[in-house]
PyMOL Python script that loads the backbone (N, CA, C, O; Angstrom):
from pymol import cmd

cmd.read_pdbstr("""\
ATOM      1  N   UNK A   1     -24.650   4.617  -4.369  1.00  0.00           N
ATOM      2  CA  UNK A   1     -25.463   3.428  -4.225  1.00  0.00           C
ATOM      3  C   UNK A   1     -25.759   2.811  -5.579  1.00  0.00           C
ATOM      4  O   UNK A   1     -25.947   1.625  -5.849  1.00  0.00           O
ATOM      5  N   UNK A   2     -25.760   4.158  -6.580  1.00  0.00           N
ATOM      6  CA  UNK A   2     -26.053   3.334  -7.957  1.00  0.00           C
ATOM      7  C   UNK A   2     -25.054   2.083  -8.404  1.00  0.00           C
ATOM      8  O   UNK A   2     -25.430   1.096  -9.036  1.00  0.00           O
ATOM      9  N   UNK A   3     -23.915   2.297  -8.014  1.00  0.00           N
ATOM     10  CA  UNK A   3     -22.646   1.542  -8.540  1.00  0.00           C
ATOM     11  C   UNK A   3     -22.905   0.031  -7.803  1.00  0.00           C
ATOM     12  O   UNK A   3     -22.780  -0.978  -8.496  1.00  0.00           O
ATOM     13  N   UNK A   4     -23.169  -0.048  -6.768  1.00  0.00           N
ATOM     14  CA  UNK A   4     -23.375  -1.198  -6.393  1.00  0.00           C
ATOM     15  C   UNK A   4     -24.763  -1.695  -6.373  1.00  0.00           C
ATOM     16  O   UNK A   4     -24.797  -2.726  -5.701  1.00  0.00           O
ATOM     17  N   UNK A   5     -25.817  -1.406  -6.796  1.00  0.00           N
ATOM     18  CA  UNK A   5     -27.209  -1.876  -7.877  1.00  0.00           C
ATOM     19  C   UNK A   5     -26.305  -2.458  -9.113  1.00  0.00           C
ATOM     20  O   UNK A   5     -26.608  -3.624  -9.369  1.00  0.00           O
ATOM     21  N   UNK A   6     -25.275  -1.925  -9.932  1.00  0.00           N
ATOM     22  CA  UNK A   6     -24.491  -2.345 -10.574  1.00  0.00           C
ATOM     23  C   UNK A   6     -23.857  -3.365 -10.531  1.00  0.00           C
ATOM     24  O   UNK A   6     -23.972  -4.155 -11.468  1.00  0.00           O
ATOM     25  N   UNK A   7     -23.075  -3.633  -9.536  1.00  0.00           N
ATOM     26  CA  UNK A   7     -22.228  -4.479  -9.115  1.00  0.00           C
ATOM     27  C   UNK A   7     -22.861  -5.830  -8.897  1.00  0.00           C
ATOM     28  O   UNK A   7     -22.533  -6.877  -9.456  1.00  0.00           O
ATOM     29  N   UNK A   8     -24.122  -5.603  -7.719  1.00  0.00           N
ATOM     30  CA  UNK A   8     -25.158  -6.728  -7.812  1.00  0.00           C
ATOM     31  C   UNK A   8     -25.737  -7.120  -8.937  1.00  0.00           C
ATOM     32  O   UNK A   8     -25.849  -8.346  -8.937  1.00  0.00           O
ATOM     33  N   UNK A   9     -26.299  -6.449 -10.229  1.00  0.00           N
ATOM     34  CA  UNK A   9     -26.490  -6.923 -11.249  1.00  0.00           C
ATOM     35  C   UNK A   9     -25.862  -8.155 -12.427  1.00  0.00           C
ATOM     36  O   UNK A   9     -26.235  -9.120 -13.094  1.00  0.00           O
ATOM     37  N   UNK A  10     -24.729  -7.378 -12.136  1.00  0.00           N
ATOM     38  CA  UNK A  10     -23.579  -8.242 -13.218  1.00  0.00           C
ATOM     39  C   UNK A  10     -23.319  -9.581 -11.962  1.00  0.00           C
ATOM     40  O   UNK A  10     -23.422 -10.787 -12.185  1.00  0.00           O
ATOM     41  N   UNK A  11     -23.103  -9.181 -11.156  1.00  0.00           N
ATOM     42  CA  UNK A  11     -23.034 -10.621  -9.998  1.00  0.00           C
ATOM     43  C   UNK A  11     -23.899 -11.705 -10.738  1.00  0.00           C
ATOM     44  O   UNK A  11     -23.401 -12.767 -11.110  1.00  0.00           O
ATOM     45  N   UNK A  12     -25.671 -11.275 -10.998  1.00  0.00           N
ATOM     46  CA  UNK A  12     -26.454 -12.021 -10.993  1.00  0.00           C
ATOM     47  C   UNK A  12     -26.103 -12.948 -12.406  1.00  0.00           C
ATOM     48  O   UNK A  12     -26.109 -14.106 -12.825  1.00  0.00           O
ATOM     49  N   UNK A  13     -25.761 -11.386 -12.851  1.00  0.00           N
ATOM     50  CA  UNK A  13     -25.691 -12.199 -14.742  1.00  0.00           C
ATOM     51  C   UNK A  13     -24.510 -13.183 -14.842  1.00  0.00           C
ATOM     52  O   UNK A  13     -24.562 -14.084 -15.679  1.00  0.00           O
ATOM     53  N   UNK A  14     -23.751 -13.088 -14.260  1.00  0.00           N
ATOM     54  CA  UNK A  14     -22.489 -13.657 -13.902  1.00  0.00           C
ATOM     55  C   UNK A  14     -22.986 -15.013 -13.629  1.00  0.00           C
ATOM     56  O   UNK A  14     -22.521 -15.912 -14.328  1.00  0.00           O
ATOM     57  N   UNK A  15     -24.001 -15.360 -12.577  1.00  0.00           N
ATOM     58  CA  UNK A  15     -24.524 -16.222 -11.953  1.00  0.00           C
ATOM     59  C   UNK A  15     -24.809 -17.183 -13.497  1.00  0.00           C
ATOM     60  O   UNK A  15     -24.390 -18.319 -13.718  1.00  0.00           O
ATOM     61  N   UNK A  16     -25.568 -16.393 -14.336  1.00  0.00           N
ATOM     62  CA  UNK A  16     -26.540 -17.255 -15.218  1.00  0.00           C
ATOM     63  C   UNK A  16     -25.559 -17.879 -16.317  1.00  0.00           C
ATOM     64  O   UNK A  16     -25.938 -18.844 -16.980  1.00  0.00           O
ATOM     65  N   UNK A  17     -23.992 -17.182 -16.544  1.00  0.00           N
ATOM     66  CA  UNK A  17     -23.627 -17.914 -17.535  1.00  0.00           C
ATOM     67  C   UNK A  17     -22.899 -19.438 -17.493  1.00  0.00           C
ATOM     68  O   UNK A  17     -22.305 -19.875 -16.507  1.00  0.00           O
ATOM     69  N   UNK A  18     -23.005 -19.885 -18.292  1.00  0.00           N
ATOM     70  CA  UNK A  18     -22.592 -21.535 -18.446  1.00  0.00           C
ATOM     71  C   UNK A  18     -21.516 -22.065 -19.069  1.00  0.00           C
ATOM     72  O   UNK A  18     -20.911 -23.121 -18.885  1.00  0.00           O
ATOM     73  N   UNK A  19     -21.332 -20.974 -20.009  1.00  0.00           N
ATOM     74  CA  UNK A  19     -19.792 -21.164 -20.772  1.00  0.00           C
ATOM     75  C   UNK A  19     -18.756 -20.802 -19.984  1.00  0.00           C
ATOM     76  O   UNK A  19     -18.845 -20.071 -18.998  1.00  0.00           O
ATOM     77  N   UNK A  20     -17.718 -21.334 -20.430  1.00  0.00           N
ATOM     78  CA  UNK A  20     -16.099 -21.482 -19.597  1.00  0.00           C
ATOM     79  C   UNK A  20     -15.683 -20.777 -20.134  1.00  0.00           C
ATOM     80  O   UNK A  20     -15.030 -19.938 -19.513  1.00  0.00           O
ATOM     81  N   UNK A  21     -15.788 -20.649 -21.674  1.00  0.00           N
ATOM     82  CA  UNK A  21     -15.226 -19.269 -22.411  1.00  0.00           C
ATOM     83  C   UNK A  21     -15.332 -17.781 -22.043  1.00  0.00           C
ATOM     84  O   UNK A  21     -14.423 -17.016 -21.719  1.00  0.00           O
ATOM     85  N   UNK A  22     -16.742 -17.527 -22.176  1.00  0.00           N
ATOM     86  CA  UNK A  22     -17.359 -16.213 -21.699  1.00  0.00           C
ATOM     87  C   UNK A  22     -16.546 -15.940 -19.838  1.00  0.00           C
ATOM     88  O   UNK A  22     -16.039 -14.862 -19.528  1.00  0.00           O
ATOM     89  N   UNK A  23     -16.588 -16.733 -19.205  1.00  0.00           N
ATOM     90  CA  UNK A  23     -16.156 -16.983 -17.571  1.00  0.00           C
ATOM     91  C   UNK A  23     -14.476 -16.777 -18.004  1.00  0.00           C
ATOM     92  O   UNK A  23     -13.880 -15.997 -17.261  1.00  0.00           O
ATOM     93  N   UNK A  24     -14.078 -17.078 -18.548  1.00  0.00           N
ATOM     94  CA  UNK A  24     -12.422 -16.687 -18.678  1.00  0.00           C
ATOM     95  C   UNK A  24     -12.361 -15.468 -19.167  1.00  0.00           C
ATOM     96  O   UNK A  24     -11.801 -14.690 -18.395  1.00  0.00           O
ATOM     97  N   UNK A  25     -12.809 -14.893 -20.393  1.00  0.00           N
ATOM     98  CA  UNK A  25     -12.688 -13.650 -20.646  1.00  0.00           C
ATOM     99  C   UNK A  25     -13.394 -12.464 -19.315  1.00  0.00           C
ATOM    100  O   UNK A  25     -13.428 -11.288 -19.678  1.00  0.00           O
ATOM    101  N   UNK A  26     -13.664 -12.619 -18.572  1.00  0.00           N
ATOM    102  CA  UNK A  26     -14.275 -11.842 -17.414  1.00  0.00           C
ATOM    103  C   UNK A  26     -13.144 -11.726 -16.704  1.00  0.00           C
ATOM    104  O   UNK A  26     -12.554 -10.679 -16.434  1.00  0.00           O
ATOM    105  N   UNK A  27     -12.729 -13.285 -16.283  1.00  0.00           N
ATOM    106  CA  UNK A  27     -11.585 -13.230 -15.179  1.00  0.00           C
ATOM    107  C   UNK A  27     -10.287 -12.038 -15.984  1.00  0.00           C
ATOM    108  O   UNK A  27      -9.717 -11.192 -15.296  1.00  0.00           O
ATOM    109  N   UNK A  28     -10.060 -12.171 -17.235  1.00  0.00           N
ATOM    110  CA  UNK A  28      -9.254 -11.618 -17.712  1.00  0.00           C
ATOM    111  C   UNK A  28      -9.351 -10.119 -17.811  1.00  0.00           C
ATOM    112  O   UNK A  28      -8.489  -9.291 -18.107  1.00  0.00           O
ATOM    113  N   UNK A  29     -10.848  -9.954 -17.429  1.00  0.00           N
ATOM    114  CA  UNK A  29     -10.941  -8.174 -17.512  1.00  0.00           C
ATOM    115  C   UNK A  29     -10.607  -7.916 -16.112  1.00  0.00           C
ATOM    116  O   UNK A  29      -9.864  -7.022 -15.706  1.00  0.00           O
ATOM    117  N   UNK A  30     -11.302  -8.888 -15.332  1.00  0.00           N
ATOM    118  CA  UNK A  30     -10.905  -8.030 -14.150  1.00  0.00           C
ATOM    119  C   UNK A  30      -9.955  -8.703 -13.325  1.00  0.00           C
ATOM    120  O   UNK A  30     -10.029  -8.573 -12.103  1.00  0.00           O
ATOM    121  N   UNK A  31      -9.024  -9.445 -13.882  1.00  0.00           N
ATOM    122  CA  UNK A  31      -7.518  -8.861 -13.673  1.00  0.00           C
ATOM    123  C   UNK A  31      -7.004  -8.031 -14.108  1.00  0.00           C
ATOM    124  O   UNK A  31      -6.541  -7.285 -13.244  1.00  0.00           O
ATOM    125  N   UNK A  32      -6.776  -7.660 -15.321  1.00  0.00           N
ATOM    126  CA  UNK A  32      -6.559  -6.150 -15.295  1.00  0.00           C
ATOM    127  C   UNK A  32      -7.307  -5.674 -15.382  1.00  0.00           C
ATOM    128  O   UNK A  32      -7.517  -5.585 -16.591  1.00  0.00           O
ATOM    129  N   UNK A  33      -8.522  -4.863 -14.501  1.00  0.00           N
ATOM    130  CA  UNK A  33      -8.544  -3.751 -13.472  1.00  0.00           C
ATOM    131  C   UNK A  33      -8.288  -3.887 -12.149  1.00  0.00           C
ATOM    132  O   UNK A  33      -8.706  -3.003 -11.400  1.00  0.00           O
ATOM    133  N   UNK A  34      -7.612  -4.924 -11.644  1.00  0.00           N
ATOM    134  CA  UNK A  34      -7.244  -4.740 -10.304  1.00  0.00           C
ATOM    135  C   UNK A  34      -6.049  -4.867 -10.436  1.00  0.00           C
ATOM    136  O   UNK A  34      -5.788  -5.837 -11.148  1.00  0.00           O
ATOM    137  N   UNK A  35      -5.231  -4.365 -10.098  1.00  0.00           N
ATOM    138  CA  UNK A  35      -3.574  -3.885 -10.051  1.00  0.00           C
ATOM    139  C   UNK A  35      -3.065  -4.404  -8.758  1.00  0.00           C
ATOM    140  O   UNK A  35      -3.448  -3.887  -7.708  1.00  0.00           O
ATOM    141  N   UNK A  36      -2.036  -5.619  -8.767  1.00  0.00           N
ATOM    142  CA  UNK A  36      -1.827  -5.554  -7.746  1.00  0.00           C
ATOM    143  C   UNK A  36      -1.009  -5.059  -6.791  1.00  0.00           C
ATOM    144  O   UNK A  36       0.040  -4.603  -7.248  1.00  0.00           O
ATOM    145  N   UNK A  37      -1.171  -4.977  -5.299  1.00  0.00           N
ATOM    146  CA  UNK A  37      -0.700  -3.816  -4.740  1.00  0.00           C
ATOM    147  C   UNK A  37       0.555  -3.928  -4.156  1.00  0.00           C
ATOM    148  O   UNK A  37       0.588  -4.793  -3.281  1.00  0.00           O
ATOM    149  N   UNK A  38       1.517  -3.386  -4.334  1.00  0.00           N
ATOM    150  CA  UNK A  38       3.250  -3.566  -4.131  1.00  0.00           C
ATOM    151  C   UNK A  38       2.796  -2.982  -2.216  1.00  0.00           C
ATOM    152  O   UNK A  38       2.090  -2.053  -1.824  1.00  0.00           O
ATOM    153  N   UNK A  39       3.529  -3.955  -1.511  1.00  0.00           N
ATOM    154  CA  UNK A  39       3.936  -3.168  -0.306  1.00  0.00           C
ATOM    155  C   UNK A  39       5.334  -3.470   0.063  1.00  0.00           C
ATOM    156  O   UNK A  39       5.909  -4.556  -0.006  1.00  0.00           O
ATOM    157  N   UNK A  40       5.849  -2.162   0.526  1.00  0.00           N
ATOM    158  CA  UNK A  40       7.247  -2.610   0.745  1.00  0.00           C
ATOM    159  C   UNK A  40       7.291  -1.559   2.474  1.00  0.00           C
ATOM    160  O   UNK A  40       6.580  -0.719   3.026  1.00  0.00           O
ATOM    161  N   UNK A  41       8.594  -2.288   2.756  1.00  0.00           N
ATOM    162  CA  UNK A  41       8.741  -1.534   4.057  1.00  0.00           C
ATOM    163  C   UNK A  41       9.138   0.317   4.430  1.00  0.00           C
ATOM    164  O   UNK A  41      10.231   0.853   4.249  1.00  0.00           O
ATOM    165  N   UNK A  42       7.989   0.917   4.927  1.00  0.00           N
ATOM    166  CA  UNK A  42       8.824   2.314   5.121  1.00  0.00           C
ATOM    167  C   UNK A  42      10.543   2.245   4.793  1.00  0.00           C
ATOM    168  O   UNK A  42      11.094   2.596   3.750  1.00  0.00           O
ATOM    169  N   UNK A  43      10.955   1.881   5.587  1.00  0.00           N
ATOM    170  CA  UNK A  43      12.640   1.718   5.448  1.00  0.00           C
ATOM    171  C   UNK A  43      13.151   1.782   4.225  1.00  0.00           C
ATOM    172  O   UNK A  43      13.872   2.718   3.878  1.00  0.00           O
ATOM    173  N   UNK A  44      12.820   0.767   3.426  1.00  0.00           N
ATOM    174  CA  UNK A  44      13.605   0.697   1.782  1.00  0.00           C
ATOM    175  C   UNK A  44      12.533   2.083   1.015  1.00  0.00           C
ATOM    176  O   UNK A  44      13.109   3.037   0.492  1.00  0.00           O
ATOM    177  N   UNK A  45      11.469   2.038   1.036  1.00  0.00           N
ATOM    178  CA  UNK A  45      10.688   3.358   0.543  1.00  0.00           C
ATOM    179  C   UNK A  45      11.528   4.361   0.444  1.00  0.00           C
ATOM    180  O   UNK A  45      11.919   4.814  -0.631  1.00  0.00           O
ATOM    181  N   UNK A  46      12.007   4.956   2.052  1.00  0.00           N
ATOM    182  CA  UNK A  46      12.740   6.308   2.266  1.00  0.00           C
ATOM    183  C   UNK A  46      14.152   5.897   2.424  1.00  0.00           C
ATOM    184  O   UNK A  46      14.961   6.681   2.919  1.00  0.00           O
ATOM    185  N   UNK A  47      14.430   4.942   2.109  1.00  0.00           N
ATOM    186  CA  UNK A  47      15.675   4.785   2.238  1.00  0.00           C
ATOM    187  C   UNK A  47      16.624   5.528   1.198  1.00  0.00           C
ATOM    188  O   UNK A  47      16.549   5.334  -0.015  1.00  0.00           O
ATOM    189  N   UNK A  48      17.564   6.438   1.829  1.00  0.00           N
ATOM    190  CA  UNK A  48      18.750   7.368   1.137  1.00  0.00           C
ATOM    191  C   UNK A  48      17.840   8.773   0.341  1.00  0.00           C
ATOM    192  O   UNK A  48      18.113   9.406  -0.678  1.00  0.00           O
ATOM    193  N   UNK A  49      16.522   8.912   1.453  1.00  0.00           N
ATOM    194  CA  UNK A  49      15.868  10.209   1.143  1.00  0.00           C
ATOM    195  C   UNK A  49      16.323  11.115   1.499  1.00  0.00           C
ATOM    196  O   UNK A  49      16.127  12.133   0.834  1.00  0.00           O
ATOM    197  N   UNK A  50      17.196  11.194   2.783  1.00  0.00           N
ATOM    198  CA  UNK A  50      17.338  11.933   3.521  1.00  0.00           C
ATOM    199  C   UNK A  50      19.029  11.793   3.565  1.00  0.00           C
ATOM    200  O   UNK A  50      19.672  11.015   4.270  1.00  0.00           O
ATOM    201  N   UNK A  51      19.652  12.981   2.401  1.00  0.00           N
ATOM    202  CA  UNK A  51      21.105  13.200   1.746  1.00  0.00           C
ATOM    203  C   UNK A  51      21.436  13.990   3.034  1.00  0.00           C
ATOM    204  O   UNK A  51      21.249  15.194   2.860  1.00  0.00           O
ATOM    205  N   UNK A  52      21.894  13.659   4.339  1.00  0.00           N
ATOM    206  CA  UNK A  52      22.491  14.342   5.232  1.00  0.00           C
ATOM    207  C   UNK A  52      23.856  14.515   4.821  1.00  0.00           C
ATOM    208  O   UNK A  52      24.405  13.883   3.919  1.00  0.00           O
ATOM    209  N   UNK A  53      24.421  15.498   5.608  1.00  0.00           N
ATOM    210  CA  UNK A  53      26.241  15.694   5.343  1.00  0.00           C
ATOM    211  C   UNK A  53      26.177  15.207   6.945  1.00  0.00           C
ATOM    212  O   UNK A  53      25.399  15.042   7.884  1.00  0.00           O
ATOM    213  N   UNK A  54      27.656  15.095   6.526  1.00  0.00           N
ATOM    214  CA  UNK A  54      28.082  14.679   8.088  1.00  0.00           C
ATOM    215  C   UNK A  54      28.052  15.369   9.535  1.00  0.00           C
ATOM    216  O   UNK A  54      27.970  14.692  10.560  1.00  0.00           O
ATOM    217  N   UNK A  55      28.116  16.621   9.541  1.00  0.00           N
ATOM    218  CA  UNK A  55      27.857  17.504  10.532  1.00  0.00           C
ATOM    219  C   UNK A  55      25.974  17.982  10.617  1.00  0.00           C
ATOM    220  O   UNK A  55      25.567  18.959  11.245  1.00  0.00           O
ATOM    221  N   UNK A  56      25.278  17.230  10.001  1.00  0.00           N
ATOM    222  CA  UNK A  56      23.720  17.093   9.785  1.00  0.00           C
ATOM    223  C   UNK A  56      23.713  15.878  10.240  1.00  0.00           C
ATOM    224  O   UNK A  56      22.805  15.748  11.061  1.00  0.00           O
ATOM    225  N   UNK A  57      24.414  14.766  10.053  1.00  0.00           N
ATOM    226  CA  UNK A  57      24.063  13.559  10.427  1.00  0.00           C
ATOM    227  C   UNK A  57      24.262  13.622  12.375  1.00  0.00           C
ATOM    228  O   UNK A  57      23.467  13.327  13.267  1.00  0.00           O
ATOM    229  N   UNK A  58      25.760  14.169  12.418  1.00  0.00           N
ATOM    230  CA  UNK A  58      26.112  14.406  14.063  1.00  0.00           C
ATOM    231  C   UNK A  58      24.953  15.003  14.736  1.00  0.00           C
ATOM    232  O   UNK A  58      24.257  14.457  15.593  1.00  0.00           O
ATOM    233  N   UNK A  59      24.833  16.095  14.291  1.00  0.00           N
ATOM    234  CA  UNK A  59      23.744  16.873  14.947  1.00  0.00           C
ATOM    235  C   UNK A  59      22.326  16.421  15.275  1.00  0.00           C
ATOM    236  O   UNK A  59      21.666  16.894  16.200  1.00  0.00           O
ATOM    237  N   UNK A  60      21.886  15.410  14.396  1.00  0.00           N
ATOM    238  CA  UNK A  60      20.806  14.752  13.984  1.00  0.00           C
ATOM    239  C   UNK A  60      21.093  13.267  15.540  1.00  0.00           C
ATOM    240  O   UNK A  60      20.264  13.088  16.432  1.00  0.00           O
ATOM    241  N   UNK A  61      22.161  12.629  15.435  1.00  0.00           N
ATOM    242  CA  UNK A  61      22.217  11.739  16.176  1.00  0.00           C
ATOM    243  C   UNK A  61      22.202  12.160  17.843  1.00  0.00           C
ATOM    244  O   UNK A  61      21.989  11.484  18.850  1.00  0.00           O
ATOM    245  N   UNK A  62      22.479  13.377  17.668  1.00  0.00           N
ATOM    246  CA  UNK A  62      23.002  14.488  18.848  1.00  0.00           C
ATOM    247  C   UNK A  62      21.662  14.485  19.718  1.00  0.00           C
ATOM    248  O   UNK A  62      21.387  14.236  20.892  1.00  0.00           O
ATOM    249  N   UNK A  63      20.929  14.898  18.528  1.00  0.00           N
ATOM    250  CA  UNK A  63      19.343  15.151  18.893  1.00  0.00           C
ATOM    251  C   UNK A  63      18.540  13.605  19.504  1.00  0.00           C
ATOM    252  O   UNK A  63      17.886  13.460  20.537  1.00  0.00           O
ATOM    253  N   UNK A  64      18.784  12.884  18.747  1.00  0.00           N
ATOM    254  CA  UNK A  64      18.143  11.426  19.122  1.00  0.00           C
ATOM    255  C   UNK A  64      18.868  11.021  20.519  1.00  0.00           C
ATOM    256  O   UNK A  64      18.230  10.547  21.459  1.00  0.00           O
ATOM    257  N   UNK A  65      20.176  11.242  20.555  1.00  0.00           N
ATOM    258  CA  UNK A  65      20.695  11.088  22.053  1.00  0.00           C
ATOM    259  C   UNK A  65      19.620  11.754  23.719  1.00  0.00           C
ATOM    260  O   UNK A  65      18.998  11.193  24.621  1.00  0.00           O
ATOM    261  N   UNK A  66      19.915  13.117  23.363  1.00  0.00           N
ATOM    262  CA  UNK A  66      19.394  13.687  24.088  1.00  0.00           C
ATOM    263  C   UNK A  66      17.781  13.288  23.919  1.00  0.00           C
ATOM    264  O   UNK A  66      17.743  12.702  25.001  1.00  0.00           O
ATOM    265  N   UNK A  67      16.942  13.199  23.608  1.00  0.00           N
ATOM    266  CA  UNK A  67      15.658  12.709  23.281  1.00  0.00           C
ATOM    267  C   UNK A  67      15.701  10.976  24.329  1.00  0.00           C
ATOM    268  O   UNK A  67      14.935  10.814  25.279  1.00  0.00           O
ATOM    269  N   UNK A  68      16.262  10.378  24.086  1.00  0.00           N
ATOM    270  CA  UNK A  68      16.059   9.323  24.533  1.00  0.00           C
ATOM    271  C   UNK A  68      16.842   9.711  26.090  1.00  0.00           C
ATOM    272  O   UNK A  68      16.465   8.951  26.982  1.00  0.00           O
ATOM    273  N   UNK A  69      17.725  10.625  26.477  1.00  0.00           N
ATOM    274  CA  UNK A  69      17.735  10.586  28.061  1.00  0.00           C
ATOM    275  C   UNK A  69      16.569  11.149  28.567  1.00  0.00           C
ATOM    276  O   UNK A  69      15.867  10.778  29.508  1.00  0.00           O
ATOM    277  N   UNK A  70      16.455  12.134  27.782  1.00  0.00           N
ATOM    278  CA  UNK A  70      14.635  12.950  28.357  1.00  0.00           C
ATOM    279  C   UNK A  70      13.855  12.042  28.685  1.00  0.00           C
ATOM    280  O   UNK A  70      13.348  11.981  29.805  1.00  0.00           O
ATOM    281  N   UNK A  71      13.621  11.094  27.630  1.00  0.00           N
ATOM    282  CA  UNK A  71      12.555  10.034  27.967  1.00  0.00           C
ATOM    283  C   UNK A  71      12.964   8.889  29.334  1.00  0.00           C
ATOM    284  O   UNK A  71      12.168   8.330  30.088  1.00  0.00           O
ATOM    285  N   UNK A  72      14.733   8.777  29.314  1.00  0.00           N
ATOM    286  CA  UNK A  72      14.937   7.475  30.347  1.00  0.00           C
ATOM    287  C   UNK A  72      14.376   8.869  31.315  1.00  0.00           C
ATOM    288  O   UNK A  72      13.150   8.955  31.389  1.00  0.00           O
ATOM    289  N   UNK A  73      15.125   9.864  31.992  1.00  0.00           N
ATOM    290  CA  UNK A  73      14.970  10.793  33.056  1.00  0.00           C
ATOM    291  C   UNK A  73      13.118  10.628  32.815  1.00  0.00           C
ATOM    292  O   UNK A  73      12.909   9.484  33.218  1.00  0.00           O
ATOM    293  N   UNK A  74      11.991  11.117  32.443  1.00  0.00           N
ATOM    294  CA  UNK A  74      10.972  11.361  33.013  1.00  0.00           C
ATOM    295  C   UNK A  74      10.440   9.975  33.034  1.00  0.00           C
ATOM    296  O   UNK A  74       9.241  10.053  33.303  1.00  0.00           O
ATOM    297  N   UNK A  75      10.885   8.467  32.831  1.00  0.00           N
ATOM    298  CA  UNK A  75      10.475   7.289  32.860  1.00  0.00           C
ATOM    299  C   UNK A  75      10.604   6.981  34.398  1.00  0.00           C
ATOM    300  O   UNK A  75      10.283   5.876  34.835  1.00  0.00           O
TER     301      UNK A  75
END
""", "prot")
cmd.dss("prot")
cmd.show_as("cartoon", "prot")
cmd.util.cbc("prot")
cmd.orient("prot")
């Protein structure tokens, strides 16, 4: 709770200044401390994580086959 007694403080002081100067050097601090945040899709993330061989890949597709009749059969 202390941190944001904080946060509200500098808000206020923030409030009182008048210079454009002082107001730019702020914006400039806290752009950098906020980092901005990369999102990218699961897909390209893990993409080529998973170094299967080919008789891992069969087996693997083997599995997703059967998985999806299980599911049509109890649908």
């Amino acid at each position: 709770m202390y941190s944001e007694a904080r946060k509200l403080h500098l808000i206020e002081e923030l409030l009182k200044v008048k210079s454009d100067t002082v107001l730019a050097q702020v914006e400039i601090v806290l752009k950098k401390a906020t980092k901005p945040v990369k999102t990218q899709r699961l897909s390209q993330k893990y993409a080529g994580s998973l170094n299967l061989t080919d008789d891992q890949y069969a087996d693997f597709q083997n599995q997703v086959t059967e998985g999806r009749k299980e599911w049509e059969r109890d649908i």
